[in-house]
PyMOL CGO cylinders between C-alpha atoms (Angstrom):
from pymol import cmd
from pymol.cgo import CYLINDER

trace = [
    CYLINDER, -24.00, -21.35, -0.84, -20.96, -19.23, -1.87, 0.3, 1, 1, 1, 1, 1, 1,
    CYLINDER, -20.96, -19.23, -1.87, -19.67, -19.97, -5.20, 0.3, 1, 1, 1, 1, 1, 1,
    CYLINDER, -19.67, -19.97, -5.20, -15.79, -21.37, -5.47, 0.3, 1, 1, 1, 1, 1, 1,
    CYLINDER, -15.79, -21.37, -5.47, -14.44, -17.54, -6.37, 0.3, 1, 1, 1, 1, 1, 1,
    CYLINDER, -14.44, -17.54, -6.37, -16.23, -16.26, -3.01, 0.3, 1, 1, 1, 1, 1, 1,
    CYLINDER, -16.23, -16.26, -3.01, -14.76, -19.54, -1.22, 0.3, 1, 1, 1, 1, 1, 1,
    CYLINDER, -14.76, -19.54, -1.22, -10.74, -19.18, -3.23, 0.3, 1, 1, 1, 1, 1, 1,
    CYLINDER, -10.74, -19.18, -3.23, -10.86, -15.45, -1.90, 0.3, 1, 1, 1, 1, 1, 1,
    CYLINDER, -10.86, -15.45, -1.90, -11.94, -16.61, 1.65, 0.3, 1, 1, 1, 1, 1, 1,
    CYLINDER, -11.94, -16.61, 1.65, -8.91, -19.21, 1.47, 0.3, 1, 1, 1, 1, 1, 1,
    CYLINDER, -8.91, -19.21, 1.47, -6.82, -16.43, 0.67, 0.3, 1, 1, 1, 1, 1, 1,
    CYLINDER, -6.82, -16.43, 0.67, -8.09, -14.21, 3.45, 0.3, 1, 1, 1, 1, 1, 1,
    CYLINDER, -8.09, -14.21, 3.45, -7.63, -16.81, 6.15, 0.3, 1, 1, 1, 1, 1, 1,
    CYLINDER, -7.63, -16.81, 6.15, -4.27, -17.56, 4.83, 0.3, 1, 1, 1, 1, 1, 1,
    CYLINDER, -4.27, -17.56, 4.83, -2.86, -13.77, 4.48, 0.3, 1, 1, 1, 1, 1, 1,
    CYLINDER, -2.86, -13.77, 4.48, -3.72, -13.29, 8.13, 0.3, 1, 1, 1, 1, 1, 1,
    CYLINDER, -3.72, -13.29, 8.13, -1.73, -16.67, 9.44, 0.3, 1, 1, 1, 1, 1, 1,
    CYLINDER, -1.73, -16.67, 9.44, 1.06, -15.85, 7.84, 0.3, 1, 1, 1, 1, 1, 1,
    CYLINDER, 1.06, -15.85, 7.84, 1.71, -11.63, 7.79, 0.3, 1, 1, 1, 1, 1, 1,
    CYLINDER, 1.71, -11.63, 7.79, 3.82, -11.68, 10.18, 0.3, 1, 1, 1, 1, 1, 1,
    CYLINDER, 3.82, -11.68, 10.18, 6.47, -14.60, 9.59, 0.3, 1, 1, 1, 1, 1, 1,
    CYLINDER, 6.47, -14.60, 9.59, 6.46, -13.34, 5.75, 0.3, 1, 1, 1, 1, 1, 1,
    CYLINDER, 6.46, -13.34, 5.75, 7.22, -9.72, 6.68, 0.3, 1, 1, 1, 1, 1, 1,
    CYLINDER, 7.22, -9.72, 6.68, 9.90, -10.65, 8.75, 0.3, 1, 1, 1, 1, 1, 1,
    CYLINDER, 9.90, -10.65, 8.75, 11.20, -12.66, 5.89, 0.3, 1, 1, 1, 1, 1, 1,
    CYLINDER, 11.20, -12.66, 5.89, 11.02, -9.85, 3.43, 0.3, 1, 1, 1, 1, 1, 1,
    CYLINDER, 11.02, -9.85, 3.43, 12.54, -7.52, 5.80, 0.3, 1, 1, 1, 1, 1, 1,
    CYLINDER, 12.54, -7.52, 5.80, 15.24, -9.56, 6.08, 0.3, 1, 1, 1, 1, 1, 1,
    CYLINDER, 15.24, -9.56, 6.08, 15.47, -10.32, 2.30, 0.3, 1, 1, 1, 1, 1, 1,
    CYLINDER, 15.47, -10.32, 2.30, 15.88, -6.62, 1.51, 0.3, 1, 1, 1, 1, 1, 1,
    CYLINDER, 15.88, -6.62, 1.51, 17.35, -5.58, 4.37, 0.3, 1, 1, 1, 1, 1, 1,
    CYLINDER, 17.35, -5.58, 4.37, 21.00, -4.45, 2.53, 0.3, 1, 1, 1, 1, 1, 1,
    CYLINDER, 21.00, -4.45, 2.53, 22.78, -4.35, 5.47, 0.3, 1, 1, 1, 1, 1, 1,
    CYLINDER, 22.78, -4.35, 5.47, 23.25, -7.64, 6.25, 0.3, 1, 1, 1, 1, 1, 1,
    CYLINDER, 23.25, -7.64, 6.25, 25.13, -10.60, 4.66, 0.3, 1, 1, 1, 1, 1, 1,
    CYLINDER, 25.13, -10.60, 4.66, 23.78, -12.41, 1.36, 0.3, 1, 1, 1, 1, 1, 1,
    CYLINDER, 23.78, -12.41, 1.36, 24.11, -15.53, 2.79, 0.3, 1, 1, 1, 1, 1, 1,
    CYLINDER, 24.11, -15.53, 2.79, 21.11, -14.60, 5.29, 0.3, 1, 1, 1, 1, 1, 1,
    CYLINDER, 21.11, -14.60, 5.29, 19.28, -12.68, 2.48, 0.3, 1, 1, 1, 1, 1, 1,
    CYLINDER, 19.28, -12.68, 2.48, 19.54, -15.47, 0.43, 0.3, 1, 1, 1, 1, 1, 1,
    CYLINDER, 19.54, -15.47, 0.43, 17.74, -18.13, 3.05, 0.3, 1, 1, 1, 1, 1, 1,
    CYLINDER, 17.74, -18.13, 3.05, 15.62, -15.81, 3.63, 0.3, 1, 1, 1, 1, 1, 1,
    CYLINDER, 15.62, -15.81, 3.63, 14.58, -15.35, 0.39, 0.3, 1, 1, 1, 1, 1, 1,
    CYLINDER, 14.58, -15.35, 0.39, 14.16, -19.50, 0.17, 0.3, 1, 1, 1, 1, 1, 1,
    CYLINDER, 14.16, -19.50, 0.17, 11.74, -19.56, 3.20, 0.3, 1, 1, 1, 1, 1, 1,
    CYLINDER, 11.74, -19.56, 3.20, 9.83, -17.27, 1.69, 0.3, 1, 1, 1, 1, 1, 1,
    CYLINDER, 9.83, -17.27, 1.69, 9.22, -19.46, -1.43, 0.3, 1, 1, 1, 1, 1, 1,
    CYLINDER, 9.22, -19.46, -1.43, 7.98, -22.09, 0.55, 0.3, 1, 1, 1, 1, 1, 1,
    CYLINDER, 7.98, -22.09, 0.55, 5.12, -20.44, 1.84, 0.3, 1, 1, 1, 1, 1, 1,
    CYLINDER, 5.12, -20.44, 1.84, 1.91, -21.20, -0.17, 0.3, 1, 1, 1, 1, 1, 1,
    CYLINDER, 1.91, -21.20, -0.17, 0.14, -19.31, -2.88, 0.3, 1, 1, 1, 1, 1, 1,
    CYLINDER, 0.14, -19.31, -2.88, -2.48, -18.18, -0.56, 0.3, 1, 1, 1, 1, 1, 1,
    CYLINDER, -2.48, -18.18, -0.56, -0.15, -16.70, 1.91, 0.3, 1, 1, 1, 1, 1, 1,
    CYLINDER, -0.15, -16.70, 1.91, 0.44, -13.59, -0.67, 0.3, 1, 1, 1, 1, 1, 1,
    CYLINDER, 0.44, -13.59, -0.67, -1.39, -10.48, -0.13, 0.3, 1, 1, 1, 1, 1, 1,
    CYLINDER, -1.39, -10.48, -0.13, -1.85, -9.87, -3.70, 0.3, 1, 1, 1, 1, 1, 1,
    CYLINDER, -1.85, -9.87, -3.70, -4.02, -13.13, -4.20, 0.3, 1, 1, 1, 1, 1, 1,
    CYLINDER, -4.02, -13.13, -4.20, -7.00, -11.18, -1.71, 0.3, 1, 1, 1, 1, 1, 1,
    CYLINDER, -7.00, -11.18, -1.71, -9.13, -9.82, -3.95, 0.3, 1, 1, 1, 1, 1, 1,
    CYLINDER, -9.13, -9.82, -3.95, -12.54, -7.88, -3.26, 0.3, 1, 1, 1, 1, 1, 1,
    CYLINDER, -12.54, -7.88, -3.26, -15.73, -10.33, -4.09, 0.3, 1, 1, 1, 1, 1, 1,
    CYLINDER, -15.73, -10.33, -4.09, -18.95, -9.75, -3.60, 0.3, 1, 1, 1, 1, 1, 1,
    CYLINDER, -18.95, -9.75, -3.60, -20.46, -12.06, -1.12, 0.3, 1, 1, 1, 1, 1, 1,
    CYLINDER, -20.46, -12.06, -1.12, -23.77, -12.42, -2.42, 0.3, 1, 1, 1, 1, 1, 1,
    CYLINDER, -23.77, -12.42, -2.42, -22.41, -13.26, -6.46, 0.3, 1, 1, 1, 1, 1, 1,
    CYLINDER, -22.41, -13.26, -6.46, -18.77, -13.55, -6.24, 0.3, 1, 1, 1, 1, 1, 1,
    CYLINDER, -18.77, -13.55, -6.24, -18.58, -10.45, -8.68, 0.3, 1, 1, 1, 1, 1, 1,
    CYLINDER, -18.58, -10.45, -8.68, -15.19, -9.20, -8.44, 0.3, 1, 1, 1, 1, 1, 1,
    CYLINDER, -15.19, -9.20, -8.44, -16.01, -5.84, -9.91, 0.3, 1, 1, 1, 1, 1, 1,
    CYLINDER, -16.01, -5.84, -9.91, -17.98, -3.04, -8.82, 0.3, 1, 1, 1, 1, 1, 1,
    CYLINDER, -17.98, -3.04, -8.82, -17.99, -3.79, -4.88, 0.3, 1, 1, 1, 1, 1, 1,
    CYLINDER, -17.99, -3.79, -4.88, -19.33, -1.49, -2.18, 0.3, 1, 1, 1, 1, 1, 1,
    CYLINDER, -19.33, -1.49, -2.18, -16.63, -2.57, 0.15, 0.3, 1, 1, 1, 1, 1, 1,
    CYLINDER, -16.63, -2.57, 0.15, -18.32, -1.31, 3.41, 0.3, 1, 1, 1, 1, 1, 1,
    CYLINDER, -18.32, -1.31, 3.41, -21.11, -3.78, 2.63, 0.3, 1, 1, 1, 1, 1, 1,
    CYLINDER, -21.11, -3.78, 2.63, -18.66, -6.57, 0.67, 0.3, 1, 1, 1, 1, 1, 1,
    CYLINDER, -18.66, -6.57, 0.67, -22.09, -6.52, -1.90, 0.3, 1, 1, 1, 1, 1, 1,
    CYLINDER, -22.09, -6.52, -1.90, -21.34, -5.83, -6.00, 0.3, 1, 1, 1, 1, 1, 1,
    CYLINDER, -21.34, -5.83, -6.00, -23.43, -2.59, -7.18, 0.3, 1, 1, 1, 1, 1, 1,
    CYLINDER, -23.43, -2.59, -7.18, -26.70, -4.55, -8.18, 0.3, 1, 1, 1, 1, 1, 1,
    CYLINDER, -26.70, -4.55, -8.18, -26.41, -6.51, -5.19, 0.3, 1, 1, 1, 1, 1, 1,
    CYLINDER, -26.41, -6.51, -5.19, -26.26, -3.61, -2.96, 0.3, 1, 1, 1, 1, 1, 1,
    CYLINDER, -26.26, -3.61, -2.96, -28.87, -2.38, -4.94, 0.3, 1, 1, 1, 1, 1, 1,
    CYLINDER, -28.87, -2.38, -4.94, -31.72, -5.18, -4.53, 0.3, 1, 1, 1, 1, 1, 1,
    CYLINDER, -31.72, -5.18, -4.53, -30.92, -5.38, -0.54, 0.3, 1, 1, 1, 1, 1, 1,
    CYLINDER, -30.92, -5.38, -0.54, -31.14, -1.54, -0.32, 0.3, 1, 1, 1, 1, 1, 1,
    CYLINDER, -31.14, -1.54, -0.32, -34.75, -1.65, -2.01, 0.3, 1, 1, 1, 1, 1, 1,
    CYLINDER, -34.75, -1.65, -2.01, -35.92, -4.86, 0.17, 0.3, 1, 1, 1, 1, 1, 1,
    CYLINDER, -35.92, -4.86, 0.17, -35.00, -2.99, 3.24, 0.3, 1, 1, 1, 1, 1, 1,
    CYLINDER, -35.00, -2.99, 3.24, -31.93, -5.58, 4.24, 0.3, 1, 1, 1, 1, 1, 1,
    CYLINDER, -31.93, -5.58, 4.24, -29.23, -3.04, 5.12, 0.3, 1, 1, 1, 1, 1, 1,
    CYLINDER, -29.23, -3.04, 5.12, -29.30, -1.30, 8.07, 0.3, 1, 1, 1, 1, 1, 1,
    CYLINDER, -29.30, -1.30, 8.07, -29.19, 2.73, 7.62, 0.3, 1, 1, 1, 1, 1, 1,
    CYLINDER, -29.19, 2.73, 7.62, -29.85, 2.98, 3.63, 0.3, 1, 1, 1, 1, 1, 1,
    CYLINDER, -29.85, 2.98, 3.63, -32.47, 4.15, 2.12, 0.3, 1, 1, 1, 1, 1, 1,
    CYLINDER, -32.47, 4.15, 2.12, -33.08, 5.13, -1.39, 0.3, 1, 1, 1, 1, 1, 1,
    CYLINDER, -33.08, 5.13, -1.39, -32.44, 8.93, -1.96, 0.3, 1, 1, 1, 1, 1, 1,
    CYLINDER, -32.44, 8.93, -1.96, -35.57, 11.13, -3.14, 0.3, 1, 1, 1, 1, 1, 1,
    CYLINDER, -35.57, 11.13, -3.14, -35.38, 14.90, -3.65, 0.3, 1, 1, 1, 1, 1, 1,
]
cmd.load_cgo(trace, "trace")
């Protein structure tokens, strides 16, 4: 069973991806200079009704395993110790501890 900072960041995941596109279109238009304040301005409300998991900042890189948040081998989502007991019990594909 994940643990609730594994569970927050998949929240946030789920929630950046449903929303990119409607709150880039918003932004553009927010900063967009060009055009009337007025439209800027609404824009700039819409945008601060979408939630707080909607951000892209909130996405944050967890281990899956421990919900570590630092130290993450991001092509395997595992923390370093994590990645470390798999590698030795033979549970990723294609590693293999290094001897020389």
């Amino acid at each position: 069973m994940p643990n609730a900072r594994v569970l927050r960041d998949i929240k946030a995941r789920h929630g950046v991806n449903a929303n990119e596109v409607l709150r880039r279109a918003y932004l553009y238009v927010a900063r967009n200079q060009t055009l009337p304040a007025q439209i800027r301005f609404q824009a700039q409300l819409q945008l601060n009704t979408f939630g707080r998991y909607t951000r892209p900042t909130t996405v944050k890189n967890r281990c899956t395993e421990s919900g570590r948040g630092r130290g993450i081998i991001s092509e395997f989502g595992l923390s370093r110790y994590q990645f470390r007991l798999k590698a030795l019990a033979n549970e990723l594909p294609g590693v293999h501890k290094a001897s020389w």
